[in-house]
N, C-alpha and C positions, 0 to 999 in steps of 0.2 A: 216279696212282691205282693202289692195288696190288690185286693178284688175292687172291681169299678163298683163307687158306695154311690147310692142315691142320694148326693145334696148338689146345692146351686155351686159348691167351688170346685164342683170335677166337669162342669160346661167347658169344654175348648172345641175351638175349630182349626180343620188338617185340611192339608192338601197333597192330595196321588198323584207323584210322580215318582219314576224309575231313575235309575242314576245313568242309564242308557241314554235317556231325554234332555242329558245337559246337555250346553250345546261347546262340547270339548273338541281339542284336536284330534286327528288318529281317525276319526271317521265314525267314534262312537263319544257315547259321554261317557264321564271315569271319575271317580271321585278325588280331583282336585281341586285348584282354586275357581274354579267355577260354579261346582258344586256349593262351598262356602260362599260366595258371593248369593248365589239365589239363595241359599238358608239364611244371610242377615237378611236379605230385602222383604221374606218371608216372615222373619219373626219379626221384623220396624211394622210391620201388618199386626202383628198380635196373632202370629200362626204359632201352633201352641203340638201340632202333631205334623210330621210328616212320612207320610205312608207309600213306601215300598213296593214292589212283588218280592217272587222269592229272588234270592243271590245268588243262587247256584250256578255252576257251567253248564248253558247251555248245549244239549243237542242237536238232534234233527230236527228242521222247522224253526229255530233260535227262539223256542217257547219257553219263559223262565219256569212255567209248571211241568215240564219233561227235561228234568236237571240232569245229566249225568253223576250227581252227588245230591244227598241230601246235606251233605257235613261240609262240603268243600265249598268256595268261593270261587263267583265268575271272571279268570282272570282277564277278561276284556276287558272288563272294568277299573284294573290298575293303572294309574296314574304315571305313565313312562318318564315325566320329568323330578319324580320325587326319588326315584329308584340311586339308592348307593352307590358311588361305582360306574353309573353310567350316565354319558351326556346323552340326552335324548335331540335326534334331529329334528332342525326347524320343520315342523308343521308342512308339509307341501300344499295344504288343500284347504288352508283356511277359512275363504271364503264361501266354505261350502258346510260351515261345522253344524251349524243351524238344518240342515237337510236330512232328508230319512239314512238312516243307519244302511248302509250297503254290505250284509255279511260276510258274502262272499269277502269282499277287498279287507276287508276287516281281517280276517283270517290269513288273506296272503299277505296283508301290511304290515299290521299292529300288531299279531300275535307273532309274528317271525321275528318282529325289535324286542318283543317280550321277553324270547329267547336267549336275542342274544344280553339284553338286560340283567336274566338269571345269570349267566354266565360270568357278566361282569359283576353283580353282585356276589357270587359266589366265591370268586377270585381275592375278593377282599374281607367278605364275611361269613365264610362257610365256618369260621371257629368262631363264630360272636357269643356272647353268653344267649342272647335273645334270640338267635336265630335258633341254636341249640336245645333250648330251653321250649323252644315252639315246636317241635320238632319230635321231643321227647313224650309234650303232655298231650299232642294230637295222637300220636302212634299207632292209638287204635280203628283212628280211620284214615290216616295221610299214609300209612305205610301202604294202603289195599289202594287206595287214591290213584297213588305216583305210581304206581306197578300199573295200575287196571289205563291210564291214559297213556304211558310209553307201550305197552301191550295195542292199544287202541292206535296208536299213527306204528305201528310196526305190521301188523295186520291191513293196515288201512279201512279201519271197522272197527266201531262201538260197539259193534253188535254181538256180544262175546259168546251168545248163544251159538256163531256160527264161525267161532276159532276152532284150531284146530285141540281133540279132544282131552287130551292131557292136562292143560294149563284151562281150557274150558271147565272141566269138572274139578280143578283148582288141585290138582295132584300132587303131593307136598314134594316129590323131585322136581316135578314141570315148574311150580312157583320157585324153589330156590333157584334151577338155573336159569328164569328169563331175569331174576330180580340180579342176579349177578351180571347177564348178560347185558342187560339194560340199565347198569348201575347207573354212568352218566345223565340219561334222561330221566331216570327216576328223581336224579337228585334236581334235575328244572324244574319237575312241574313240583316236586317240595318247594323251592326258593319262591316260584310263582305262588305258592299258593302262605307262605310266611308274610309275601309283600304286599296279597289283596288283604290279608285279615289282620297285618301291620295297617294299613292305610283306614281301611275300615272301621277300625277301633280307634284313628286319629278321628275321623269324621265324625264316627259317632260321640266320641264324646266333644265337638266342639259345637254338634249341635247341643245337648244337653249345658253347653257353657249359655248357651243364645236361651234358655229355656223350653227346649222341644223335645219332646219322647216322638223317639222312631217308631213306627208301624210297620211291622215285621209281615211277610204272608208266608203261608206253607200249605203246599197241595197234599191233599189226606192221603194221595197214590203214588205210586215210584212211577219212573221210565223205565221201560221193558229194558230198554240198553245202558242201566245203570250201572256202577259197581255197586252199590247197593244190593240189586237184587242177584247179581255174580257173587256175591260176598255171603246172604245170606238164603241160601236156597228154599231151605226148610220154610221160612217164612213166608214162601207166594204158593198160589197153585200153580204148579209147575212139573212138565215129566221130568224123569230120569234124565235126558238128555239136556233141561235146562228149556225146554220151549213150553209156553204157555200153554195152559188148561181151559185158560176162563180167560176173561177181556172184563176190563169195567165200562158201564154206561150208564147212560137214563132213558126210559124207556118212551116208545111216543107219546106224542101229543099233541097239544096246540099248534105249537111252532115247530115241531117234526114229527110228520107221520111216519116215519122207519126210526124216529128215536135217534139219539148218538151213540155211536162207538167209538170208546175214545181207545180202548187196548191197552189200557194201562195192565198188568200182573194184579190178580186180587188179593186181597192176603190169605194166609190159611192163622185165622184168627185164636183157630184152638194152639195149632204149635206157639204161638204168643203169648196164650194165657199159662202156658205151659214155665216160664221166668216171671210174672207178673208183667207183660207187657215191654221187658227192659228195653229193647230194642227204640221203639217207639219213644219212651220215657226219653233218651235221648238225646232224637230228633228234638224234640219239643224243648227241652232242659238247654240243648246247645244253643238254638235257635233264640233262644229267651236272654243266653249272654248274648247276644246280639244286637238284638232290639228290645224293645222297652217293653211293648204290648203285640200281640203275635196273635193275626187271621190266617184262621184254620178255614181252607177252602173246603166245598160239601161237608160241613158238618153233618146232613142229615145222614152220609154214608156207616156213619158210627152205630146209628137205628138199625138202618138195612139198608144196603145196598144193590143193585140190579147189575148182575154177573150174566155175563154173554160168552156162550160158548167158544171158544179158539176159532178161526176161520172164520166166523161169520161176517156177511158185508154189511147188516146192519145192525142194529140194537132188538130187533123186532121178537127174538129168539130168547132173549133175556129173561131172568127170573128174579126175584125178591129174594136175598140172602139176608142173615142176622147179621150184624156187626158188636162189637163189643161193647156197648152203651156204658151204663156208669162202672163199672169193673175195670174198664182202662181210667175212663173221665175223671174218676175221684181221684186220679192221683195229681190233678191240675187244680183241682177247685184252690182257690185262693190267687192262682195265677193270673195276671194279666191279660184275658185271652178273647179276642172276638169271634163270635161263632158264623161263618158264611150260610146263612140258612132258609137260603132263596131256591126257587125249583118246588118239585112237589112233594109239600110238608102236611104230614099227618097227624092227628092227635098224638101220636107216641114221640113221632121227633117234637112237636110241642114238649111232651112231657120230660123229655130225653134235656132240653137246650131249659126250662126251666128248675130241673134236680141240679144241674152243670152250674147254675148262675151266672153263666156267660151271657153278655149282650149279642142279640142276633143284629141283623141287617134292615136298612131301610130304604130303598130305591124309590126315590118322589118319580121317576119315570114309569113305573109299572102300577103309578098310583087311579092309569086313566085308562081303565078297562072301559069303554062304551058300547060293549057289542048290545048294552040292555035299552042303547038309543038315551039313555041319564047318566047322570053322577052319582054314584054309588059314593054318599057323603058320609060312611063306615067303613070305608076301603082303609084297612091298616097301613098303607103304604101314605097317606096321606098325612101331609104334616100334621093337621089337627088330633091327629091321635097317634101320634107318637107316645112312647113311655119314655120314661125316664133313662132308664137301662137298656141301650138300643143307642147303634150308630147309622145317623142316617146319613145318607149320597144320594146328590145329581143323578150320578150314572159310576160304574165302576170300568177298569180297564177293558172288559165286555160289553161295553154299552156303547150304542153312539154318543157323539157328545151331544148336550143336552140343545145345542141350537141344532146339529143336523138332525136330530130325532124329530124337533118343532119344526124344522121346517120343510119336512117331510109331509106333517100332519095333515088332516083334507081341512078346508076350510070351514067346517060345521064344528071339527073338532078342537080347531085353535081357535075358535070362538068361546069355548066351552073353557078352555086353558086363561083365556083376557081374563075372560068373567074371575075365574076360581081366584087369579091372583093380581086381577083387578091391576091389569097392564098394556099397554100397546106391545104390538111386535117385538118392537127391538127393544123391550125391557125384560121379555118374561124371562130370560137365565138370572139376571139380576135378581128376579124378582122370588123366582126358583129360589135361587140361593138363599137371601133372606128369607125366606117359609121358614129353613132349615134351625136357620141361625136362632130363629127367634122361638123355633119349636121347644117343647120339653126334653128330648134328646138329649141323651150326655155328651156326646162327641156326634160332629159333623164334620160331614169330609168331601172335599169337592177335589175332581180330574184338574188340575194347570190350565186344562184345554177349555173346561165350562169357564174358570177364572178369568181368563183372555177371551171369550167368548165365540170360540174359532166352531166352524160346520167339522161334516166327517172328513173332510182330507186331511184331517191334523188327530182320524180315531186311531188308536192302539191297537185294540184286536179285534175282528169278527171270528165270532167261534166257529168249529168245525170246517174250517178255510185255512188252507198253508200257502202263505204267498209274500210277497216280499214287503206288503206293505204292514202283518200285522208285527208290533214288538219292534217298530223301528222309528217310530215318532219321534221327533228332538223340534224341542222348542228354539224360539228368536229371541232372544231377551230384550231387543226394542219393542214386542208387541205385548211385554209386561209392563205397563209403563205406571207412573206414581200415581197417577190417576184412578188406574186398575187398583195400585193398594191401600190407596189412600180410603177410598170406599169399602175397601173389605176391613178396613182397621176401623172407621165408624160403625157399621155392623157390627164387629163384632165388640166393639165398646157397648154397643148401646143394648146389647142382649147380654152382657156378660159373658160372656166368655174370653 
């Protein structure tokens, strides 16, 4: 894997979208032919990356950054009519595919055909060499996998800190008899999960036929309710019983005076450095056969981190921990890797994300600080001073998109936004965009949603908010129209990339 080099032939431009956001039957998107169909119409554009969140199975809140797996794939996302073995029924709800992801129904519809899909796949290829052969060289995390999600609907609870204690503290009787007990469902969510990272590895390489490297994301923290962290105790601060110590967050400020708490498990970094990091090594190493080039969320947590006491209701309580800086990071350097390192960065994560050579982040949205009543025309966030090594966005899956954020603004300060990029109203996303395109930048990367130029009823997530509408967006494909690409394929002719 080679590291992102500073010349004009590593210029490309991406576009963020989730494979949740196709607009597929079943009530979610899922990597079939629709997924390919937006990836040709994407690269006849000259789109050259397209970028992901994580893959994982979702949890509580359907946040792809609180996976119940770091290793496993989200089997809502498999494709029901490609599956072996099984006719997938007509669609009941077509004309609603283009609408927000409804989890709930999702769950009682599509993931109960999933089932019975294993079953018929099973039925015909539980001896296949491939299925076999997948099965064998996962082991080391599909076996703890398939045990920890039949455990999880037998329980009716993810939450394995509050199973009963036996099989909670992973007791080597309690494991062999649920894993016997549970054999049959063991062996579904196995098949389910042979058939997402079968289809997966179709997809991805038939983007790589089209000319496109996938953009991988991976969140730096576990879900409390992982098998992950069920699996590997030693690794979190955590008591005897399996319940947290510490919580991770970021501490107040600007935009929260109580700070967030997000509750993630923190890690206990010395037992890690204790194997060289393996665990971790991993994540990162699997994640990489996966996608092409892979964003690591809060990077600066690697510096230090702010650890908040168990219990607490806000972040306020929180302290500055060390994280493992270049002692883990050197064993990435060369890798493909973008570093997320937005938030509050210090000299030291400066110095941390320049030892790394990872490309950090560039949001042209946080580029229009006016509380000083000017344009601060040194603002890093601003095209004009882009480097080379650095990807910049619109806005990322946290961001409004770039017209509901503009057209929020107070009138003094979309004046100030004409001026800088020298546009009427209904150009400045366009116009946004092209900053980007033409910036020094090596990779630029724009939301589906700024492309289509849609307000926030079409945004992905607001942070520290659980409700139905974040991680459920699904696009229209008539509001992608040639027009839309036809423009983003002259851009991007005309800046190289």
């Amino acid at each position: 894997m080679k590291h992102m080099t500073e010349n004009n032939s590593n210029r490309k431009c991406g576009v963020l979208l989730h494979p949740c956001s196709f607009p597929s039957p079943y009530g979610i998107g899922d990597l079939g032919s629709e997924a390919r169909t937006t990836l040709d119409r994407l690269a006849g554009a000259g789109v050259k990356l397209w970028q992901i969140l994580p893959l994982g199975p979702t949890g509580y809140g359907n946040s792809p950054y609180a996976s119940l797996s770091c290793f496993a794939g989200n089997e809502y996302l498999i494709d029901l009519r490609q599956i072996d073995g099984f006719t997938a029924p007509e669609d009941s709800d077509y004309e609603n595919r283009s609408q927000r992801v409804d989890y709930g129904k999702v769950y009682e519809n599509k993931f109960q055909l999933l089932k019975v899909a294993a079953r018929a796949f099973l039925e015909k290829n539980s001896g296949s060499r491939d299925y076999l052969a997948f099965c064998a060289d996962n082991s080391w995390w599909l076996d703890d996998y398939a045990l920890y999600r039949a455990l999880s609907d037998r329980f009716n609870d993810t939450r394995w800190f509050f199973w009963e204690e036996p099989i909670r503290k992973r007791n080597a009787a309690a494991v062999k008899k649920y894993t016997k007990l549970l054999e049959q469902e063991i062996r579904l969510y196995k098949a389910l999960q042979f058939l997402f990272h079968s289809q997966w590895e179709s997809l991805h390489s038939y983007a790589a036929s089209l000319g496109m490297k996938i953009v991988g994301d991976m969140p730096i923290f576990c879900a409390g309710d992982s098998v992950d962290v069920w699996t590997n105790r030693k690794l979190f601060k955590l008591d005897p019983n399996g319940m947290q110590t510490a919580g991770a967050g970021v501490p107040p400020d600007a935009f929260s005076p109580t700070g967030q708490y997000w509750g993630n498990p923190v890690y206990n970094w010395k037992e890690h450095e204790k194997d060289d990091y393996s665990w971790f090594r991993k994540r990162v190493e699997m994640t990489l056969k996966m996608v092409d080039i892979l964003r690591i969320d809060h990077f600066r947590g690697f510096e230090s981190y702010w650890e908040v006491p168990a219990g607490s209701e806000t972040a306020q309580a929180g302290k500055w921990m060390p994280g493992p800086g270049m002692k883990m990071l050197k064993h990435f350097k060369g890798m493909e890797i973008i570093a997320e390192d937005l938030g509050i960065i210090t000299p030291e994560v400066e110095k941390l994300l320049e030892d790394s050579g990872f490309p950090g982040m560039k949001i042209v949205q946080f580029a229009f600080d006016l509380s000083s009543g000017r344009l601060n025309t040194e603002n890093a966030y601003l095209p004009h001073n882009y480097m080379r090594n650095c990807v910049a966005y619109t806005g990322t899956h946290d961001n409004e998109t770039t017209r509901g954020w503009y057209n929020r603004q107070s009138d003094e300060y979309k004046d100030i936004l004409r001026r800088y990029f020298q546009c009427p109203d209904e150009e400045i996303v366009w116009q946004m965009m092209r900053s980007l395109i033409s910036s020094s930048a090596n990779y630029v990367i724009f939301p589906l949603q700024d492309l289509m130029g849609l307000d926030n009823s079409a945004r992905m997530n607001a942070p520290s908010t659980v409700g139905s509408s974040n991680w459920s967006w699904r696009f229209d494909p008539s509001l992608l129209t040639d027009g839309i690409l036809n423009r983003l394929r002259e851009y991007i002719s005309l800046y190289g990339r």
